[in-house]
N, C-alpha and C positions, 0 to 999 in steps of 0.2 A: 138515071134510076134513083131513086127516094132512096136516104137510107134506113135502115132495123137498127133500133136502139136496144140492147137488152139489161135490163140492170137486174141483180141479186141483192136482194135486202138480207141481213144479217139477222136470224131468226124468223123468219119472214118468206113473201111470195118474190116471184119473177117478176116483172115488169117488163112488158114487150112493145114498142111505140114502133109503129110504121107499117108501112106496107105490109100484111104478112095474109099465110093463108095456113089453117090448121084442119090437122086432118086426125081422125083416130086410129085408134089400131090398124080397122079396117078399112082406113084408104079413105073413109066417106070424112067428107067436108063438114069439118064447124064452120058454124055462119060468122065472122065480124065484122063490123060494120068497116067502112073505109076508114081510114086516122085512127080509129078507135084503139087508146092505149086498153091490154090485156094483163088480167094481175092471175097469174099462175100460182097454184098450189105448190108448194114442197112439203107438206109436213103432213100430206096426205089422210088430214083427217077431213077437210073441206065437202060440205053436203052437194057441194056447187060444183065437184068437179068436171071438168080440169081447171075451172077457178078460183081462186083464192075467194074464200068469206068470212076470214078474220079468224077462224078457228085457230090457227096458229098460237094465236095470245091467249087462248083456253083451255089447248090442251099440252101445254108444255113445252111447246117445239123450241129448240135451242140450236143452232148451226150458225156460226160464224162464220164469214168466208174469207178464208185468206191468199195471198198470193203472191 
């Protein structure tokens, strides 16, 4: 089985690489392509969501991630 790479950027979106299958609230399937890396929102201003479109860097979003 392929593995799911997930990375957090600092200030920034998700990055999701692998196999994956996304769903929303209600159960129904987002489409992505196979291999297809995924750049997820956190700073939930993104017109694109649930993907990141850079608004991060325009509207302020600030999270460090630590561990």
């Amino acid at each position: 089985m392929p593995d799911v790479k997930v990375t957090i950027f600092d200030n920034g979106p998700i990055k999701v690489e692998g196999p994956i299958t996304l769903h929303d609230e209600n159960d129904r399937e987002i489409e992505v392509a196979p291999n297809e890396a995924v750049w997820l929102c956190r700073c939930g201003a993104s017109k694109e969501k649930p993907y990141c479109d850079g608004t991060h860097d325009k509207c302020g979003f600030a999270h460090k991630i630590s561990v």
